[in-house]
ZAMARGU-4260 file (C-alpha; in steps of 0.2 Angstrom, whole numbers, plus 5000, padded with zeros to 4 digits):
<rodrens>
0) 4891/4966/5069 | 4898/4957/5054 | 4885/4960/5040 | 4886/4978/5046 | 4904/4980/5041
5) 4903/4966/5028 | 4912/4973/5010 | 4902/4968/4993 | 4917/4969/4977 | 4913/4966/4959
10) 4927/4960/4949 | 4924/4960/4928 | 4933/4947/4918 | 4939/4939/4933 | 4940/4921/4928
15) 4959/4920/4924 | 4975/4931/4925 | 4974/4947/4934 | 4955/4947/4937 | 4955/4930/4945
20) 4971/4936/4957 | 4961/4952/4962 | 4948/4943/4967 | 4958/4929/4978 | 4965/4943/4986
25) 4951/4954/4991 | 4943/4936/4996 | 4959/4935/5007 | 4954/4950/5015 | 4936/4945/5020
30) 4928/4955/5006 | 4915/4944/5000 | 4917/4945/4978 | 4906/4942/4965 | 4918/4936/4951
35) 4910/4937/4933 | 4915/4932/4918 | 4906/4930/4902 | 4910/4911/4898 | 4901/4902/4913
40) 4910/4886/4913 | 4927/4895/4915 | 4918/4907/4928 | 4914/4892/4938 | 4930/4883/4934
45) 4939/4900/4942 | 4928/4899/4959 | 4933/4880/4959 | 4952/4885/4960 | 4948/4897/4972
50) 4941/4883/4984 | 4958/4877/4987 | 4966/4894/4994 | 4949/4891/5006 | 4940/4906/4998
55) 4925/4897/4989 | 4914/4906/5005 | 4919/4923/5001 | 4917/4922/4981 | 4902/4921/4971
60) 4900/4919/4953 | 4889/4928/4940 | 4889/4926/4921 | 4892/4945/4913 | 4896/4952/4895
65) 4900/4969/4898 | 4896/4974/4880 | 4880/4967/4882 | 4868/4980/4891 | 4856/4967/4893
70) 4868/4954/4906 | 4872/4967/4918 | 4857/4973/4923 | 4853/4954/4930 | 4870/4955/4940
75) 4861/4973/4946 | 4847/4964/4951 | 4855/4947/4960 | 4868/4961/4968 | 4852/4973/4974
80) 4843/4953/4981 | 4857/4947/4989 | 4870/4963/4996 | 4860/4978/4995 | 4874/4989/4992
85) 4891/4986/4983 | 4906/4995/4992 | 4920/4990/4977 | 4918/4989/4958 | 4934/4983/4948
90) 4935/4985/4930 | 4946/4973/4923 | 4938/4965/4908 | 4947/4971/4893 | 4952/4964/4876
95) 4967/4968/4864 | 4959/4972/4848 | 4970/4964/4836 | 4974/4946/4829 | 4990/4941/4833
100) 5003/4925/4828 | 5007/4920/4846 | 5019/4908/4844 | 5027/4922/4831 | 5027/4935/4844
105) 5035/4924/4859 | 5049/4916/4847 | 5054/4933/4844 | 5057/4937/4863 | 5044/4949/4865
110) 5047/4956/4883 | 5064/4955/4882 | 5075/4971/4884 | 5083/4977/4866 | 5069/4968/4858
115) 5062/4976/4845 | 5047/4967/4837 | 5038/4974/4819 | 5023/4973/4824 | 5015/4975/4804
120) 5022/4955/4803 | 5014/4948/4819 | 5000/4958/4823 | 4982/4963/4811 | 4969/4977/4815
125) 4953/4978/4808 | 4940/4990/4810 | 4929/4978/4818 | 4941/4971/4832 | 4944/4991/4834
130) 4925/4993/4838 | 4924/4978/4850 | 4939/4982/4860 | 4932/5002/4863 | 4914/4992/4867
135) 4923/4981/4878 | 4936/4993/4885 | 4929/5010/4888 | 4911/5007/4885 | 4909/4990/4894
140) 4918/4999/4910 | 4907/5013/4908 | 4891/5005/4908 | 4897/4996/4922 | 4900/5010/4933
145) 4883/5019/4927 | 4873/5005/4932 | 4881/5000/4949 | 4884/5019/4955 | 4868/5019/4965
150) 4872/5004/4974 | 4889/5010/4976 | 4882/5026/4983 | 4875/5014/4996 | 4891/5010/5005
155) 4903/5021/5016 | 4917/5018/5007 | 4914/5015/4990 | 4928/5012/4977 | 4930/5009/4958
160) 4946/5003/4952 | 4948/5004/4933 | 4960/4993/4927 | 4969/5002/4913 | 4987/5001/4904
165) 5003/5012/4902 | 4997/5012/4884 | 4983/5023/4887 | 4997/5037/4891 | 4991/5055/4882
170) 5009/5053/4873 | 5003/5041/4866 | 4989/5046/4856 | 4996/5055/4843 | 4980/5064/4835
175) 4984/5082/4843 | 4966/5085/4842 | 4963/5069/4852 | 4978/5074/4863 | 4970/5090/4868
180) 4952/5085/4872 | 4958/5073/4884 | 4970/5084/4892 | 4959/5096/4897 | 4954/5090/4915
185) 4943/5105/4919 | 4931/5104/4902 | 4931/5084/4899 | 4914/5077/4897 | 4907/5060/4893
190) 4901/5068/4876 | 4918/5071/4871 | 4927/5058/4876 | 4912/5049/4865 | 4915/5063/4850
195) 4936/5056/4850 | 4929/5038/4849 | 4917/5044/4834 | 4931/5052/4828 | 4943/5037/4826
200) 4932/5024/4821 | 4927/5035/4807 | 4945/5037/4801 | 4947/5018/4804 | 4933/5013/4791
205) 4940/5025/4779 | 4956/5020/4779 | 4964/5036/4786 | 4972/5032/4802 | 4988/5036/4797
210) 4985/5052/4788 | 4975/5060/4803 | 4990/5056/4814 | 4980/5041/4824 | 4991/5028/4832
215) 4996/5017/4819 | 5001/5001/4832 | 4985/4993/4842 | 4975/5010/4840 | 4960/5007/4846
220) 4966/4997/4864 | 4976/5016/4865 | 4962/5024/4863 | 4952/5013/4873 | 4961/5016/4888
225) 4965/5034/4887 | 4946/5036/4887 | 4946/5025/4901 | 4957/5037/4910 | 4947/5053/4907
230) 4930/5044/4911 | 4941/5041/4929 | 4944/5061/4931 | 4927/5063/4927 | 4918/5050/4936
235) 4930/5058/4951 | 4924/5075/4948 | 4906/5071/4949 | 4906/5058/4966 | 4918/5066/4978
240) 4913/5054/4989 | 4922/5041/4981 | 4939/5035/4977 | 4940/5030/4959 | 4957/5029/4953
245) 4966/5020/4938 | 4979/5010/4936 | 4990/5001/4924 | 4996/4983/4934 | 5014/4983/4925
250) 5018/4972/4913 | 5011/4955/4920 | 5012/4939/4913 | 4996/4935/4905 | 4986/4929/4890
255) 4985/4950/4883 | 5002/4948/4881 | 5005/4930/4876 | 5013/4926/4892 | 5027/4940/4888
260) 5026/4952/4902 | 5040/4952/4920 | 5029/4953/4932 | 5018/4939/4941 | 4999/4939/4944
265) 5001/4941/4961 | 5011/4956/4958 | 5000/4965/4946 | 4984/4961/4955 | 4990/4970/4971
270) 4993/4984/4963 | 4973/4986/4959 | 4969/4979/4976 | 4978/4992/4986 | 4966/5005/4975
275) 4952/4995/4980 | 4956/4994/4999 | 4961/5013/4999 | 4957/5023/5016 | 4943/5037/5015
280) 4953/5053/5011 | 4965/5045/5000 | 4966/5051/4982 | 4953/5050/4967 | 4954/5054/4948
285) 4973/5049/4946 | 4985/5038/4936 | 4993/5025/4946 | 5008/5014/4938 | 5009/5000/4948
290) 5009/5007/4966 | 5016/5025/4961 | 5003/5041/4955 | 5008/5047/4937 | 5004/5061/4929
295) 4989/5055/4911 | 5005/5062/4902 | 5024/5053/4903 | 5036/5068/4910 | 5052/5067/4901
300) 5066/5060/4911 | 5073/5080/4908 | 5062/5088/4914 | 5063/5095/4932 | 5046/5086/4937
305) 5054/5071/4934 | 5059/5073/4951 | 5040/5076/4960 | 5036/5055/4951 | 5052/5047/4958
310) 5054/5057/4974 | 5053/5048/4990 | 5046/5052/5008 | 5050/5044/5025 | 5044/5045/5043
315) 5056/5043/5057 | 5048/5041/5075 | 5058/5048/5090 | 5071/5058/5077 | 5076/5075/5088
320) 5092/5065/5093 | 5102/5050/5096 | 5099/5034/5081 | 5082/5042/5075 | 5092/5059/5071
325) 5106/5049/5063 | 5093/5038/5052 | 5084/5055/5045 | 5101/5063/5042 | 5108/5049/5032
330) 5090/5046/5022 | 5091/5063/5019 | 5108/5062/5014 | 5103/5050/5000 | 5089/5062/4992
335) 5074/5054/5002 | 5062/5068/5009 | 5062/5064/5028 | 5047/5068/5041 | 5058/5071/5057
340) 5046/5068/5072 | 5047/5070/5091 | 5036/5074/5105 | 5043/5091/5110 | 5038/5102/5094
345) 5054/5113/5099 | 5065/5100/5101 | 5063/5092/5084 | 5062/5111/5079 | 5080/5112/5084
350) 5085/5095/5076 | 5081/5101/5060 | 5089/5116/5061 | 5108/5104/5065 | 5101/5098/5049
355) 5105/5112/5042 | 5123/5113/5045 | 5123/5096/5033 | 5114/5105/5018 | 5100/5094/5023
360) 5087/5105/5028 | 5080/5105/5010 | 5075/5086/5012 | 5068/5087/5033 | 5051/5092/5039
365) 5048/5092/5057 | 5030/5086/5063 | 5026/5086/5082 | 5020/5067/5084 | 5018/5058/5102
370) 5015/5038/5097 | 5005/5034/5113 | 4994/5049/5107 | 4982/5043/5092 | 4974/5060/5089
375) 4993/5066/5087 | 4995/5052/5075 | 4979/5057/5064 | 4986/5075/5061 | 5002/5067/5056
380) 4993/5055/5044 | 4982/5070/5040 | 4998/5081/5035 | 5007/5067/5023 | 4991/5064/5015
385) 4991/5083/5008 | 5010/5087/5008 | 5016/5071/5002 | 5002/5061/4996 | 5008/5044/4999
390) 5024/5036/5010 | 5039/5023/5005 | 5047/5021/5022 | 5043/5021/5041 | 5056/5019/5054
395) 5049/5017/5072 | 5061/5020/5083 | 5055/5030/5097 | 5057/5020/5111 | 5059/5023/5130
400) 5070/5014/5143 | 5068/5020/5162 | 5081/5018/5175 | 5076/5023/5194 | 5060/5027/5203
405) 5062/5048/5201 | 5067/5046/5181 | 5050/5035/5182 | 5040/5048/5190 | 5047/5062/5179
410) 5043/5054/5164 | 5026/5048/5167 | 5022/5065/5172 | 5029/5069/5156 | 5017/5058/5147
415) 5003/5065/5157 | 4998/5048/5166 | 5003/5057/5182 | 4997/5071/5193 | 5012/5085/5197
420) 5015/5084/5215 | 5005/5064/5215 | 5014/5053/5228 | 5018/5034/5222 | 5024/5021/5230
425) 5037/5010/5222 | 5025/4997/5216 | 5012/5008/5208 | 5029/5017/5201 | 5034/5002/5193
430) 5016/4995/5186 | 5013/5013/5178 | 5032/5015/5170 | 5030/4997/5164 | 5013/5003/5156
435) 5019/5018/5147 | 5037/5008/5139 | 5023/4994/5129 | 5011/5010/5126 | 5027/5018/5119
440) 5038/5005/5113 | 5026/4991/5106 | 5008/4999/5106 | 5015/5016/5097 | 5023/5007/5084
445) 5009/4997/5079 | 4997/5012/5077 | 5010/5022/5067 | 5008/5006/5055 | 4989/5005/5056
450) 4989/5021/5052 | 5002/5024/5039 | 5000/5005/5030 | 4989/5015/5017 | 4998/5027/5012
455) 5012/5015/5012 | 5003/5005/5000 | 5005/5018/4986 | 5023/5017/4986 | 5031/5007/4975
460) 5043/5003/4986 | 5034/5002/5004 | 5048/4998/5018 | 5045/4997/5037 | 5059/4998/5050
465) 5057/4993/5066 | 5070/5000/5078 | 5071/4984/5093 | 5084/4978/5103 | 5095/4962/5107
470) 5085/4962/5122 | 5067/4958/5112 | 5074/4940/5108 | 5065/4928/5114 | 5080/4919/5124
475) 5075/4933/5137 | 5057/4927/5141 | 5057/4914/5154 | 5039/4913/5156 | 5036/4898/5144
480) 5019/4901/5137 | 5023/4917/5132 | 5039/4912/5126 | 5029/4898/5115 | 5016/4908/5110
485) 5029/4922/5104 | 5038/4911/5094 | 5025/4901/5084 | 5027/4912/5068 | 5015/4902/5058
490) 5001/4903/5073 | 5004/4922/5079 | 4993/4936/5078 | 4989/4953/5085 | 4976/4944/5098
495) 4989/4934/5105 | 5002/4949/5105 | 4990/4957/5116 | 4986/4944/5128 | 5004/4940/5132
500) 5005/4957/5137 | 4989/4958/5148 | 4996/4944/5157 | 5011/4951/5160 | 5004/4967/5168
505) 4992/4957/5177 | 5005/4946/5186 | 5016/4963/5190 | 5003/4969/5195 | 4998/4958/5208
510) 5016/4958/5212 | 5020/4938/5205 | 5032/4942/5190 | 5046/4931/5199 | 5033/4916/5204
515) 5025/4916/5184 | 5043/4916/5176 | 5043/4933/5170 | 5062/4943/5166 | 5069/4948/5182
520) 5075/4964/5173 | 5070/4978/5164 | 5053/4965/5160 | 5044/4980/5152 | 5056/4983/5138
525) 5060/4967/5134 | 5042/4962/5131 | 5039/4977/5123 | 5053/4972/5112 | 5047/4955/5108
530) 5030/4961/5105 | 5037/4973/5094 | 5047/4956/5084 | 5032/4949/5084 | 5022/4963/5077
535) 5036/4964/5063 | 5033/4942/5058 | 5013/4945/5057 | 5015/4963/5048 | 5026/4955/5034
540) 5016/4939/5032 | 4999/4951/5031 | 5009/4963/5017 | 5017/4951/5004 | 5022/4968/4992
545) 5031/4975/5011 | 5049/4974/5016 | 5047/4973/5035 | 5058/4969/5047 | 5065/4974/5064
550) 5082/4978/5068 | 5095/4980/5083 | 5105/4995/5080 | 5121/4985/5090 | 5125/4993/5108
555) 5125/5015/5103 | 5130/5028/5113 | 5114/5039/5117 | 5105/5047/5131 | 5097/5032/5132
560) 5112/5023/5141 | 5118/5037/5147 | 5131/5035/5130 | 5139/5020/5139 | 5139/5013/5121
565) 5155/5008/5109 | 5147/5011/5094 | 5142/5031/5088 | 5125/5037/5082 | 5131/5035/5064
570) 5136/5015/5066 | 5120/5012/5073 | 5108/5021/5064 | 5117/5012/5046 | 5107/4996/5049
575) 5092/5002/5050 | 5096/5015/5035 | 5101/4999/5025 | 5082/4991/5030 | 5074/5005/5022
580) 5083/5006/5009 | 5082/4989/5003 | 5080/4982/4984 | 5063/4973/4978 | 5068/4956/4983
585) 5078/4959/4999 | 5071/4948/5017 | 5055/4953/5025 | 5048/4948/5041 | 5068/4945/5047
590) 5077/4951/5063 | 5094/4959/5062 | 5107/4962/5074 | 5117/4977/5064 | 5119/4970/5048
595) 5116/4952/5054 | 5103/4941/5051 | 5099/4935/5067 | 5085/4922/5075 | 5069/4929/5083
</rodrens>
């Protein structure tokens, strides 16, 4: 069963910097990579470091020059011999095409902000560097993706993943000619984008960049990458099929930019390898800067449309009252476009239209969602995908918390695990309610995240709440192994999640919850509470670029205490408002009580 779902990556210019980190992590994921490079010894050097993460088995190395038509039609071969297919091809190799003083540049403080650097003193074009970095750039990439297509077409979910730069902007390719050509999405061809790069070198060797209105800074790396861009729109038109997408990293630290850039490897590299790992369905022929979808043109921070590249969408599970209607009004509140959902359609029908008495009705959607339903989760996905296009926050706090047999009946009629009219005795009454609160409270949450973690990862700002109580901390499990297994962050995974639970149902099951050292009350949430801490430590540690973490709400007057509570709706939905809205840098993987960080 492995080698039929086994994934096959090419990564180009991977023996340091981004392309090395790209490769450690799709290697991380199990995806087997061929790492090239065109200096062997540093090719060989790179797989070398990556045998101390513990990857050497799922890298490979293969010498490559992608301006040399003649070394990538061996990698074609040795990929045909030993994969048979290739399901992900990254472009990365690139080259600045200018000499620059280094040390010049760095003393300066390049990077900083307020720096302003010229550029004339420091840095030298020629038209020969020009004409390399467009072979390298455009045309290496190019050659690339013509001569790994057919094995790409090979896979069920093929992916390229060219590896562009903010630079390569339409604004900033100043030759209106130029401009327009690339712009026209509907009429661009590979002949055109090749006429533009005629064009330029042409006005280079003459000594006219300046008075054609070229770009006069690192022109041909510009224009390298904004024929990169339209190749991606066309390549996309032509394979619908596939996703081919691509992306400028950020500013990373890295030898392209003397070391210069803010942001780390790691960070820069996900970016690419969330492109690389996207779900079928998910969006082809765009512009992604770091983890958010651009337009190929910069919108001016006047313009209205600013508003469609900055805006933000959230789903809140379980939202039609109580602390999930509290957490969409005050998201909404703050600008962010909420998803309200519920399992009775006119329910949350009638939640959003209380919305509207806040002004808020603008920023709620109302989807019909049951979480122990996963058909009713895939139209959700389904809808996000083609209204929203990508999420930034997920709050999972539909939850369920039964008190006495008849409530238990009524509601596992409700959920359709019941016959109307079906007589059950205590026990069986207990085993099925206990059933339907880790479906709903622990199961349900973990396939919202399954299902929603790619489009999460378009975001640039990805946050997961999960709504769990005081009553999920482990102090409350008596039962020893579970308690140990629970608790052993470093060890924990989904498997063991599950198995804690199938004991547990097993023992109630045959009646011994007492005997085995189970809670004594209200077992089913609190498990189901744990799980769902659990789920939150293994989520974070699998999602580095994720904030994730779960949070008590603090003792809340709803229906779900029959509003025994102190604290109102409001209080308690602000903590988990405060998790989604976290800054870059805040806690992941944490458990909070309110506002406090608390032990799991």
């Amino acid at each position: 069963m492995a080698e039929v779902t086994k994934r096959y990556a090419v990564v180009t210019g991977a023996n340091k910097g981004i392309g090395l980190e790209i490769c450690k992590q799709l290697a991380s994921k199990g995806i087997t990579v061929l790492l090239t490079a065109r200096d062997e010894k540093r090719g060989l050097e790179a797989v070398g470091k990556l045998k101390q993460c513990g990857l050497s088995d799922n890298v490979v190395f293969h010498q490559l020059d992608v301006a040399d038509p003649a070394s990538i039609a061996p990698l074609v071969d040795f990929i045909k011999t030993q994969f048979g297919k290739l399901d992900i091809l990254v472009n990365n190799a690139g080259i600045s095409g200018v000499e620059a003083d280094a040390d010049a540049i760095r003393a300066a403080g390049f990077g900083k902000p307020g720096i302003q650097l010229n550029w004339s003193e420091v840095m030298t074009q020629t038209s020969q560097l020009s004409e390399e970095c467009v072979e390298t750039n455009y045309y290496g990439a190019k050659r690339m993706c013509e001569s790994l297509i057919p094995l790409l077409q090979k896979s069920d979910s093929p992916r390229i993943v060219n590896v562009s730069s903010f630079m390569g902007r339409l604004e900033k390719v100043s030759n209106e000619w130029a401009k327009a050509v690339f712009s026209d999405a509907e009429n661009l061809t590979e002949e055109k984008v090749d006429e533009v790069l005629s064009q330029y070198l042409k006005d280079f060797k003459e000594g006219s960049l300046e008075a054609k209105g070229w770009p006069t800074f690192m022109s041909a790396y510009i224009l390298s990458k904004a024929a990169m861009n339209a190749y991606t729109r066309i390549l996309a038109k032509k394979y619908p099929g596939f996703c081919i997408n691509c992306v400028c990293p950020g500013f990373v630290k890295t030898d392209i930019n003397y070391n210069c850039g803010i942001l780390t490897v790691e960070e820069g590299a996900g970016n690419a390898v969330r492109l690389a790992l996207l779900p079928n369905g998910g969006p082809s022929g765009r512009f992604f800067h770091r983890m958010q979808e651009l337009g190929f043109f910069r919108v001016s921070p006047h313009q209205s449309s600013m508003a469609e590249v900055t805006k933000r969408y959230a789903v809140v599970t379980g939202a039609n009252k109580g602390i999930g209607f509290g957490i969409s009004k005050q998201l909404a509140s703050k600008g962010i476009t909420v998803l309200l959902t519920a399992r009775d359609e006119k329910r949350g029908l009638e939640a959003v239209e209380k919305l509207k008495q806040y002004v808020l009705s603008d920023n709620v959607d109302f989807h019909q969602l049951d979480v122990v339903d996963p058909a009713s989760i895939a139209s959700l996905v389904d809808f996000i995908k083609t209204q929203f296009g990508k999420l930034d926050i997920l709050v999972n706090n539909a939850g369920i918390y039964i008190n006495g047999v008849q409530a238990d009946a009524n509601a596992l009629r409700a959920a359709g695990l019941s016959k109307p009219g079906a007589q059950l005795n205590r026990h069986e009454l207990m085993t099925q309610t206990a059933e339907l609160c880790l479906q709903t409270n622990y199961y349900g949450a973990k396939r919202m995240c399954e299902s929603l973690i790619p489009l999460l990862q378009l975001s640039d700002s990805p946050r997961i709440v999960n709504v769990s109580s005081n009553m999920g901390k482990l102090k409350n499990i008596p039962n020893k192994w579970a308690k140990a297994i629970l608790s052993d962050a470093e060890n924990l995974t989904e498997e063991k999640v599950d198995e804690v639970l199938s004991e547990y149902l097993k023992d109630l099951k045959e009646g011994s919850l007492q005997a085995k050292g189970w809670p004594a009350f209200m077992s089913a949430y609190v498990l189901s509470k744990a799980a769902m801490n659990a789920h939150t430590r293994i989520l974070a540690k699998k999602n580095p670029g994720f904030y994730i973490n779960c949070v008590c709400p603090g003792f809340v007057k709803t229906d779900m205490n029959n509003h025994s509570g102190f604290l109102t709706v409001e209080e308690g939905a602000a903590s988990p408002v405060r998790l989604a809205l976290l800054p870059n840098g805040g806690p992941s993987g944490c458990f909070f009580i309110r506002m406090q960080e608390s032990d799991f």
